[in-house]
Residue, then its C-alpha position, 0 to 999 in steps of 0.5 A: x500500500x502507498x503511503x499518503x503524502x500527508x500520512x496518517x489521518x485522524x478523524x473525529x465524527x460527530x452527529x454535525x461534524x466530520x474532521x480530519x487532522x493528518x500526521x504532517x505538521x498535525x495538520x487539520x486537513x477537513x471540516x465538515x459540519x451540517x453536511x458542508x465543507x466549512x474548509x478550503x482544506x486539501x484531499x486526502x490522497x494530496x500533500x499539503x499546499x498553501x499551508x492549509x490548515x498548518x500549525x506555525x510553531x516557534x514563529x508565524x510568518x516570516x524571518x528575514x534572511x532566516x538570521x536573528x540575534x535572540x540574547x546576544x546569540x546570532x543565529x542562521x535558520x534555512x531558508x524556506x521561502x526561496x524565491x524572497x529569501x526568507x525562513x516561513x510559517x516555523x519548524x513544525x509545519x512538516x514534522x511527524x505529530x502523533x495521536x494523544x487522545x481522542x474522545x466522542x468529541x475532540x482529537x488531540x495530537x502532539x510532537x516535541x521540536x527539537x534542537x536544530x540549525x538555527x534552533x536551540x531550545x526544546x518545546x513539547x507542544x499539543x493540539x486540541x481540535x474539538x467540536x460541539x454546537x459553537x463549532x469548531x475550537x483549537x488550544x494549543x499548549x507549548x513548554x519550553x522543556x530547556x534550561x534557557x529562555x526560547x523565543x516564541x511565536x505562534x500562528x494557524x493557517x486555516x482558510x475558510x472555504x468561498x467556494x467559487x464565489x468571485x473573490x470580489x464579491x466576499x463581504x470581510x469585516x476585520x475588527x483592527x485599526x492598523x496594519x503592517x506594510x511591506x516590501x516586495x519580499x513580504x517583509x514589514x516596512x511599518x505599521x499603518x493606521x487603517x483609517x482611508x486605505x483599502x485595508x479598512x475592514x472595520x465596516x463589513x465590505x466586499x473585498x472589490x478589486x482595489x486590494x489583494x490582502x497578505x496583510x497581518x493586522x494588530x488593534x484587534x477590537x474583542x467582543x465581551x467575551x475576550x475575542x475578536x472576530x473576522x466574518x467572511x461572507x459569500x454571496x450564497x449567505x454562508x457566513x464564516x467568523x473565525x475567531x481568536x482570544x485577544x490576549x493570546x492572538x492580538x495579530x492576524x494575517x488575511x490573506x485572500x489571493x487562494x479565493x482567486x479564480x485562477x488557483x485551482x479549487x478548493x478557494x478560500x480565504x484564509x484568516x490567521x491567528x498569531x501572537x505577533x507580526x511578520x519577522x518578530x524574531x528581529x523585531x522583538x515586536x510581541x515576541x514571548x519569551x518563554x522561561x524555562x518550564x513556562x507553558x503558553x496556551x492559546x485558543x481559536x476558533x470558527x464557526x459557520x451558518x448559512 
């Protein structure tokens, strides 16, 4: 029998949900919920593209030239982004997970990164994806297990699914007032006001053709309950919200170029959880550092209605 390019496939069924999380980079590959495909995932005969649905552990984003100085150390990651010359997305993306537990209602799955080129410190991490009747939610739990402080940084690559829906036609209402310009390598140049520029989303509008957003996003309004949230609404009255604690993620990414209809399907557009901007690793810009047997935990979630 052939391996599967994502290898071995966990999944969780429910009376509303079907979900599939795979062994490469603890993955989550599928979401079904009330018989519709909520993600813009991948099958599962196909390896993982455009990051859908990764795990972005120690860093989310990118570092520049893969080189940071972390406590008077300079460091030099490999380059995984080669045509901009960058270290993309962390160290985890295509590692092995395994299955921790699994219950009537959840999946857990769990790795330990350990040291390597440009990477010094040992993290356990685990995964908890569960459903019930608020949808989706995901927790991650990271421990630093060396003797050194470790730089941290954290983010997911979900992308919620637009079907064939004219990109231009989906209605985002992102809650932030600023955003993170940059250059042609993807790198921040600085961080804007949203006020009178195409990045303004604070009022639900359709995306139009005036803008392609790769844009992270920082003053993240949060509802009573502690979490910001990003509605997607396509034109067939689907409505997508994902959703972050504001303490744990106070930067998103959007990112709408997969809703394009020259990418083959499944479109989508993705929304990105993070706990700090592109190249924070140089930046130091909300970056955790994470003492000696310190754990960090973080939750987000999505939710779908039509």
């Amino acid at each position: 029998m052939t391996a599967r390019p994502c290898g071995t496939q966990w999944t969780l069924t429910t009376d509303l949900d079907e979900l599939c999380v795979v062994e490469v980079g603890g993955t989550l590959r599928s979401w079904r919920h009330a018989g519709e495909e909520v993600l813009a995932g991948f099958a599962a005969d196909a390896p993982i593209d455009a990051g859908r649905g990764q795990q972005l552990i120690p860093w989310p984003n990118r570092i520049r030239d893969g080189r940071y100085t972390f406590d008077g150390t300079a460091r030099q990651l490999p380059i995984t982004e080669v045509a901009l010359g960058n270290a993309s997305h962390g160290l985890l993306r295509w590692a092995p997970w395994h299955l921790v537990d699994q219950g009537e209602n959840h999946l857990t799955v769990g790795v330990t990164l350990h040291p390597q080129p440009g990477w010094s410190w040992t993290l356990t991490v685990t995964t908890r994806y569960a459903v019930g009747p608020d949808g989706l939610s995901v927790t991650s739990r990271v421990i630093n297990e060396s003797d050194t402080v470790a730089p941290f940084g954290a983010g997911w690559h979900p992308y919620v699914r637009t079907e064939s829906q004219p990109v231009e036609k989906v209605v985002l209402e992102i809650p932030a007032a600023e955003y993170v310009s940059v250059d042609d390598r993807l790198l921040p140049t600085g961080l804007e006001l949203v006020d009178g520029t195409p990045y303004d989303f604070r009022e639900a509008r359709e995306v139009g053709r005036s803008v392609r957003l790769d844009t992270a996003y920082r003053g993240l309004r949060a509802d009573e309950d502690g979490k910001w949230r990003v509605h997607v609404d396509l034109p067939n009255g689907t409505r997508h919200t994902v959703w972050g604690e504001v303490e744990a993620f106070p930067w998103l990414q959007v990112f709408t170029g997969k809703a394009e209809a020259e990418h083959a399907p499944p479109h989508g557009v993705a929304v990105e959880p993070m706990t700090c901007p592109p190249d924070a690793f140089n930046s130091g810009e909300s970056l955790i550092r994470l003492e000696p047997g310190q754990s960090w935990t973080g939750t987000w979630g999505i939710s779908t209605s039509s």
